[in-house]
VOROMI-541119 format. One record per residue: x, y, z of N, C-alpha, C in turn; residue number from 1; residue in one letter. Coordinates in Angstrom, 2 decimals. Example, Ala and Ser with C-alpha at 12.3 -4.5 7.8 and 13.67 -1.06 7.14 Angstrom:
// residues 2
[site [13.19,-5.69,7.80],[12.30,-4.50,7.80],[13.20,-3.30,7.80],1,a]
[site [12.85,-2.25,7.08],[13.67,-1.06,7.14],[12.90,0.03,7.87],2,s]
//
This chain:
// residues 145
[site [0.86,-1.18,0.00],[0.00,0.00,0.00],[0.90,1.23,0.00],1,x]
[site [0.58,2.24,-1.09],[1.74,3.54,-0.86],[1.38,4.34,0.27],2,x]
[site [2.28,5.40,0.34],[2.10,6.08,2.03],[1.11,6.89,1.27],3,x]
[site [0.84,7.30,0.54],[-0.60,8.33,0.07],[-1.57,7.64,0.08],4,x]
[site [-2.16,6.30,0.25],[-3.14,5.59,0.46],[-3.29,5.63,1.87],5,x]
[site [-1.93,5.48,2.57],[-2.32,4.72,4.21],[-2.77,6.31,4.77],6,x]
[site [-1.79,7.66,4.34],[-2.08,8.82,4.91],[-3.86,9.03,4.66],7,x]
[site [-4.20,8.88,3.60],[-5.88,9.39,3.45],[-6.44,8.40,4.13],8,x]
[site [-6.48,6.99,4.58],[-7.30,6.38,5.47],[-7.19,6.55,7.09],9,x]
[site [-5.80,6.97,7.16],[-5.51,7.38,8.85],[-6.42,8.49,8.82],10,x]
[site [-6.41,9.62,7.60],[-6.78,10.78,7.75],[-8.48,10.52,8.08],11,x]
[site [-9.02,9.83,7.00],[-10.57,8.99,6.74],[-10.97,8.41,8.73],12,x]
[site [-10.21,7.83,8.81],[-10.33,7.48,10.51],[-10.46,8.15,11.64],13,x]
[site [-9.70,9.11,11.23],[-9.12,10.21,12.42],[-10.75,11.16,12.38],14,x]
[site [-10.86,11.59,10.73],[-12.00,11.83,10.93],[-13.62,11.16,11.56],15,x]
[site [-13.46,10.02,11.40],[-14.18,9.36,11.80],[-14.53,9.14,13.47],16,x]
[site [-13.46,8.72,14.11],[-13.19,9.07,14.90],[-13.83,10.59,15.92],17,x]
[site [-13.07,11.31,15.17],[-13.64,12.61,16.11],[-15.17,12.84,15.57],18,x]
[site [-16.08,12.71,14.70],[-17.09,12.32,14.78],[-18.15,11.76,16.05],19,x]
[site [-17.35,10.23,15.90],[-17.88,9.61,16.78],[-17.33,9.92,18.50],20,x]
[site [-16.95,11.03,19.18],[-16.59,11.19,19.94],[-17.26,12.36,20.32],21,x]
[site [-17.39,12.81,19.21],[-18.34,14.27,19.26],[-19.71,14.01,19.93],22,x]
[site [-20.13,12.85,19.90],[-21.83,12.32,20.09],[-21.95,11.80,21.02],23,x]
[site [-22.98,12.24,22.28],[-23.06,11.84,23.32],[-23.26,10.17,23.20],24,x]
[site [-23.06,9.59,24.59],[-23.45,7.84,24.53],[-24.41,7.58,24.12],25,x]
[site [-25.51,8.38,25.14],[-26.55,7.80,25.01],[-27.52,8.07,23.67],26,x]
[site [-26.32,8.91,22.52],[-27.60,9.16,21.86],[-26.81,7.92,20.47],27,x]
[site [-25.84,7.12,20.96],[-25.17,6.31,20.36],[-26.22,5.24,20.31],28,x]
[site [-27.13,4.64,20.73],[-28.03,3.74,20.92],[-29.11,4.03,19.53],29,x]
[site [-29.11,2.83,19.02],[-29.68,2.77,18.02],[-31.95,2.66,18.08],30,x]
[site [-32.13,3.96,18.91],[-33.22,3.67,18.94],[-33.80,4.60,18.36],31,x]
[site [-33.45,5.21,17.73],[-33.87,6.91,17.10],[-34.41,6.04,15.51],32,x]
[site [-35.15,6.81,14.63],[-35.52,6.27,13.43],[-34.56,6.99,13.00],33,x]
[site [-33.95,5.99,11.69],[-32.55,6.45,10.85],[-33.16,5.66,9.84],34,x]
[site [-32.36,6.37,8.30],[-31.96,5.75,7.22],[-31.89,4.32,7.46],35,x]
[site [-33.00,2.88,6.34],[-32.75,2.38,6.36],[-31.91,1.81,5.31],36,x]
[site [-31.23,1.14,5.10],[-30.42,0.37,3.61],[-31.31,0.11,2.61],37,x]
[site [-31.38,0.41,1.29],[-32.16,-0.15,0.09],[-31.88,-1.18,0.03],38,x]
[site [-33.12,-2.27,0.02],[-33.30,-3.44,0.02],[-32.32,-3.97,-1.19],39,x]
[site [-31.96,-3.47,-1.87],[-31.64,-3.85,-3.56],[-29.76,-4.11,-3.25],40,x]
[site [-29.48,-3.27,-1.94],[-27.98,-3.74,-1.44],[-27.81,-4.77,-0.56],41,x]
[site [-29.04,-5.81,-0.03],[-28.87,-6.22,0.75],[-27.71,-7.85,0.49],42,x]
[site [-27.88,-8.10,-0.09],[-26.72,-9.13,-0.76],[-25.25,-8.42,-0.53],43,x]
[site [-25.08,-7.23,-1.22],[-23.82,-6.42,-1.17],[-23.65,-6.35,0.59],44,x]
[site [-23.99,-5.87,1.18],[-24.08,-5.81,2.59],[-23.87,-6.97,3.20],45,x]
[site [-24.38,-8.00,2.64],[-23.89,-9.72,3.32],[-22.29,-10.15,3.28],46,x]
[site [-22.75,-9.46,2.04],[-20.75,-10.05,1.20],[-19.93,-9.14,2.31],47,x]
[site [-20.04,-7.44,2.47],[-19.23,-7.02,3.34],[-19.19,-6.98,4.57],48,x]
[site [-20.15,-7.43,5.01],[-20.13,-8.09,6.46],[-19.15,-9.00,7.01],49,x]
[site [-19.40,-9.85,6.06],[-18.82,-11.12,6.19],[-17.31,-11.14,6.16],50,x]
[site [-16.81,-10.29,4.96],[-15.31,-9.69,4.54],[-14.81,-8.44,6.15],51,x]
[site [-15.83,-7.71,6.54],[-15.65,-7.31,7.50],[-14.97,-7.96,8.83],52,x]
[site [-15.82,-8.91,9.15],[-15.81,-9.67,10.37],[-14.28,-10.54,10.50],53,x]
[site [-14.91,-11.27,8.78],[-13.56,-11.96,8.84],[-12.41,-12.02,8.45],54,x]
[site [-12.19,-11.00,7.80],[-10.39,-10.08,7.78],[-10.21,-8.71,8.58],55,x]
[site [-11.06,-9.01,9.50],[-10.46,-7.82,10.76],[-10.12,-6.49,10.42],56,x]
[site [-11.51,-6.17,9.13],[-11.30,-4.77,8.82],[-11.86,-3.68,9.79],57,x]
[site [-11.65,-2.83,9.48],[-11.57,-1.37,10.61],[-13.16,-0.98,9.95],58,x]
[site [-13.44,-0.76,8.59],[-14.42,0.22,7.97],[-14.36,-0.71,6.58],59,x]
[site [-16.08,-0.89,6.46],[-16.58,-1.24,5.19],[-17.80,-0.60,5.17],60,x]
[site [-18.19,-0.52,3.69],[-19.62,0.07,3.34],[-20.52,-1.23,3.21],61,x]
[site [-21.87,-0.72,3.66],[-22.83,-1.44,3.24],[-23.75,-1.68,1.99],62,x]
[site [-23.60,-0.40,2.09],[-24.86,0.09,0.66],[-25.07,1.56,0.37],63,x]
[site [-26.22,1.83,0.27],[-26.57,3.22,0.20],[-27.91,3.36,0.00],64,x]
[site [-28.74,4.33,0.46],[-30.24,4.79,0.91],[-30.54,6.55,0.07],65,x]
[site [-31.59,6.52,0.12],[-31.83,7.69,-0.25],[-31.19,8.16,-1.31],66,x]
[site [-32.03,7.56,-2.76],[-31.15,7.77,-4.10],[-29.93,7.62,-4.07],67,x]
[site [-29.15,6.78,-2.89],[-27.67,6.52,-3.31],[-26.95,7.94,-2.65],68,x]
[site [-27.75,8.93,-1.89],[-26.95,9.81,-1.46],[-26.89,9.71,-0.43],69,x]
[site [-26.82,8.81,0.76],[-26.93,8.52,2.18],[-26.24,6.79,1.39],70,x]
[site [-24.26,6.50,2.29],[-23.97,5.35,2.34],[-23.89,4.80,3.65],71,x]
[site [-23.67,3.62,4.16],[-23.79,2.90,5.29],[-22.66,2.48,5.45],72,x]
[site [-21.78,2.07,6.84],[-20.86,1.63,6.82],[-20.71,1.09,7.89],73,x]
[site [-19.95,0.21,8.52],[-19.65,-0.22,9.50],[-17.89,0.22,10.24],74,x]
[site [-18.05,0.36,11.31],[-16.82,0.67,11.61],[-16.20,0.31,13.00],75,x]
[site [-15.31,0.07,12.85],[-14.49,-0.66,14.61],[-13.67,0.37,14.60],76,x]
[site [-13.92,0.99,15.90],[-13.20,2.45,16.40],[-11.97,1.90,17.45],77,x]
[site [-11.36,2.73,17.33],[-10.16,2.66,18.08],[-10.14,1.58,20.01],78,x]
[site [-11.29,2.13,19.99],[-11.88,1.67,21.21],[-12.16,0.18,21.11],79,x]
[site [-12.40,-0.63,20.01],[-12.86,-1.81,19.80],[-14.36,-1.66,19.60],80,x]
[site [-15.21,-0.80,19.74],[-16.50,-0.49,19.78],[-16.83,-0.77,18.10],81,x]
[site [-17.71,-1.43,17.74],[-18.08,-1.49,16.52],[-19.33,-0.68,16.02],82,x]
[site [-19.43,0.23,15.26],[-20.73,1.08,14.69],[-21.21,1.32,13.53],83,x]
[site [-22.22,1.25,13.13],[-23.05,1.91,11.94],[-22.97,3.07,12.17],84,x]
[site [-22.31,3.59,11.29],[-21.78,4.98,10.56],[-23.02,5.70,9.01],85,x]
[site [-23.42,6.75,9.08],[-23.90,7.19,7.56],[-22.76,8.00,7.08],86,x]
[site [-22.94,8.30,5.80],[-22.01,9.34,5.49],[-23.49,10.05,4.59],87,x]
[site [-23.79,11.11,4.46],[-24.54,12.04,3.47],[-24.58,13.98,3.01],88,x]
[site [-24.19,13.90,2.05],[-24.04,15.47,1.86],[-23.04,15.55,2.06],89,x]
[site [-21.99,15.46,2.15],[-20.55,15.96,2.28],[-19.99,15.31,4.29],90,x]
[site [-20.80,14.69,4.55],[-20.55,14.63,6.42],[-21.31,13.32,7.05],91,x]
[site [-20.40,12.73,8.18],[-21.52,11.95,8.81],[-22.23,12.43,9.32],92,x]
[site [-23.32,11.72,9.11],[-24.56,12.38,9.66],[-25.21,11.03,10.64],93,x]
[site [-24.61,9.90,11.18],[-26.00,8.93,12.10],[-24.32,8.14,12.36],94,x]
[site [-24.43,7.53,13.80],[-23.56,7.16,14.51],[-24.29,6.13,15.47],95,x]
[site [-24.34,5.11,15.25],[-25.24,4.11,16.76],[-24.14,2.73,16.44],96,x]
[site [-24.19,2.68,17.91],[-23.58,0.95,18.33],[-24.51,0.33,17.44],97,x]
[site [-23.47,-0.75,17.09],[-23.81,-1.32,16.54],[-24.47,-2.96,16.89],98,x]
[site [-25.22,-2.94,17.00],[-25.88,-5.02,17.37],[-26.23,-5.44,16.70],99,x]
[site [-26.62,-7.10,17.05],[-26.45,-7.98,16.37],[-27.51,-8.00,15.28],100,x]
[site [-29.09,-7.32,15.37],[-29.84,-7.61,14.77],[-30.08,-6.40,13.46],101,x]
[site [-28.88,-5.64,14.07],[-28.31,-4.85,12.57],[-28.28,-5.68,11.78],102,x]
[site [-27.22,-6.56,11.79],[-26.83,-7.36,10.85],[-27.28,-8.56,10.21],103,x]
[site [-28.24,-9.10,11.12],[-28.83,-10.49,10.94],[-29.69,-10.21,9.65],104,x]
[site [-30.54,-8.92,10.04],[-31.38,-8.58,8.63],[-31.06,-8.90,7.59],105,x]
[site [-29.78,-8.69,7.25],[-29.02,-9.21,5.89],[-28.88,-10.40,5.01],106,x]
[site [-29.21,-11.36,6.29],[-29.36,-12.77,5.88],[-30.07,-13.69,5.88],107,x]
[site [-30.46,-14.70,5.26],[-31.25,-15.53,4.88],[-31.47,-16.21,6.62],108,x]
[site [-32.59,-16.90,6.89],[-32.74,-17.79,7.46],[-31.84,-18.76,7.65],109,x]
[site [-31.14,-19.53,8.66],[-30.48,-20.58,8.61],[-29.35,-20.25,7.98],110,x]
[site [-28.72,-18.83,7.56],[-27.35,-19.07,7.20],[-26.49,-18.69,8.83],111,x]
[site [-25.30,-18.40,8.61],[-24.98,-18.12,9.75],[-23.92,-16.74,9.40],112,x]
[site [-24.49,-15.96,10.74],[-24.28,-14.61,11.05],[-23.31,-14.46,11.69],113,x]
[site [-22.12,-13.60,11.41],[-21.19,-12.91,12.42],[-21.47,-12.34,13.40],114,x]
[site [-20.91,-13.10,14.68],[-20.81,-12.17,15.79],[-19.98,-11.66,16.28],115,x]
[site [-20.20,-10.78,17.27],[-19.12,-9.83,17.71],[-19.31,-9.72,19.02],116,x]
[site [-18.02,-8.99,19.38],[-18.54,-8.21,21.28],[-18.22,-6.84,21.07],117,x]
[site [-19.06,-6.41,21.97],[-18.88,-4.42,22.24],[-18.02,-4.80,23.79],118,x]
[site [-17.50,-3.80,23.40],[-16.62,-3.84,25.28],[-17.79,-3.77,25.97],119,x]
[site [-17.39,-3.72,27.00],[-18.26,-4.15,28.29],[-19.04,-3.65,28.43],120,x]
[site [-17.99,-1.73,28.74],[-19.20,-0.96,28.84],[-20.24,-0.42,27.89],121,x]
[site [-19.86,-0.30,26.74],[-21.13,-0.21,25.65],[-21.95,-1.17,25.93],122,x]
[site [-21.78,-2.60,26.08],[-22.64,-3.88,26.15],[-23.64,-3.32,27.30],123,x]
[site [-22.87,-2.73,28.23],[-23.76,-2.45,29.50],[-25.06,-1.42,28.83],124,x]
[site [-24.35,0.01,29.17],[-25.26,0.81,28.05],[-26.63,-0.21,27.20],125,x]
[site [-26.39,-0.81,26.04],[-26.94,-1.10,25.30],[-28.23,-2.11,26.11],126,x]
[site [-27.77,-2.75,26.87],[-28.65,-4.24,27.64],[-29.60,-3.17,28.89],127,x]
[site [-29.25,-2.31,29.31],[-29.95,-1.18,29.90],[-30.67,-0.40,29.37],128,x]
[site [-30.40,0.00,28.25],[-31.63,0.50,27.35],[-32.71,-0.13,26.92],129,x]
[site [-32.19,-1.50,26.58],[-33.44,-2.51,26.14],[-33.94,-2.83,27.01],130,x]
[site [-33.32,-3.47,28.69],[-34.51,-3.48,29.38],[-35.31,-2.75,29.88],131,x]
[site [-34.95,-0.88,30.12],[-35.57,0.05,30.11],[-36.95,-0.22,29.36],132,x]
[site [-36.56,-0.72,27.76],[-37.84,-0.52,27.10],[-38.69,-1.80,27.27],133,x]
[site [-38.14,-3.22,27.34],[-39.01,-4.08,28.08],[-39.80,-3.86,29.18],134,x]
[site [-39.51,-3.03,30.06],[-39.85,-2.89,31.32],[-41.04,-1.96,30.71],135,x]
[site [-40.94,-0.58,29.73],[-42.07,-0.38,29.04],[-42.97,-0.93,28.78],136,x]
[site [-42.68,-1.56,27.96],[-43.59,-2.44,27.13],[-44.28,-3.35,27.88],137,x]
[site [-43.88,-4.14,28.72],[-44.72,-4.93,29.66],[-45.57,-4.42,30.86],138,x]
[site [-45.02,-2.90,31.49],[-46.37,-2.40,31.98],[-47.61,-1.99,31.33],139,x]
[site [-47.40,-1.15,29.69],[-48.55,-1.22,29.17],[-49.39,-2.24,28.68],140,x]
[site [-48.68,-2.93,28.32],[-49.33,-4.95,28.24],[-50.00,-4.96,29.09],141,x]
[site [-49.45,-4.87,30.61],[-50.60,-5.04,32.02],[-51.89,-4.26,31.91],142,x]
[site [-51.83,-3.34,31.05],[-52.91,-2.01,31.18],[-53.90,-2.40,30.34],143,x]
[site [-53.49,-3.20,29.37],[-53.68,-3.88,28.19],[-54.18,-2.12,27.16],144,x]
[site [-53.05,-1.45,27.00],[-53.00,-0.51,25.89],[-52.73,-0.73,24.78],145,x]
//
């Protein structure tokens, strides 16, 4: 790889990076409505998943949404933290941890899915939010709303 390739991806990272540092935790949680992937990449998205996971890349794309002007990406930050990244208009624009059922979407029934770990404390974060919202969801069940 020449040093003008490795300099623009350190640079690509670094930016990335301070991005994702810029954004509070909690709004890192993927519960907000975002851009979803055009169904029409979802194959492309399997293939780089998979190339993701299993050559221990840093950043791959998924696809792209919104006429192709909103792309998707995945990314393992310095931290080990793995995230869905957008890029649109010239900037990222959507930043959430990333889990497992991001990715499962991608694939068929019965194939088998890459997994991963978030460090601890994201894992924590993340398993606290969801039971937050279980704990929702099952008092209004009681109410029967």
């Amino acid at each position: 790889m020449s040093v003008e390739i490795e300099n623009n991806e350190s640079n690509k990272y670094q930016e990335i990076e301070k991005y994702i540092n810029s954004i509070n935790k909690e709004d890192k949680i993927g519960m907000m409505i975002m851009a979803q992937l055009s169904s029409n990449y979802y194959s492309y998205a399997k293939k780089n998943i998979l190339n993701f996971f299993k050559n221990k890349e840093k950043f791959t794309i998924l696809g792209y949404s919104s006429n192709n002007m909103r792309s998707h990406h995945l990314y393992k930050a310095n931290d080990g933290t793995y995230y869905e990244i957008h890029y649109s208009y010239g900037k990222y624009s959507t930043c959430v941890y990333l889990i497992q059922s991001m990715i499962s979407m991608y694939f068929d029934e019965g194939e088998e899915v890459p997994t991963f770990n978030q460090p601890l404390e994201v894992q924590k974060q993340i398993d606290e939010c969801y039971e937050s919202i279980n704990e929702f969801n099952s008092y209004y069940k009681e109410m029967n709303i």
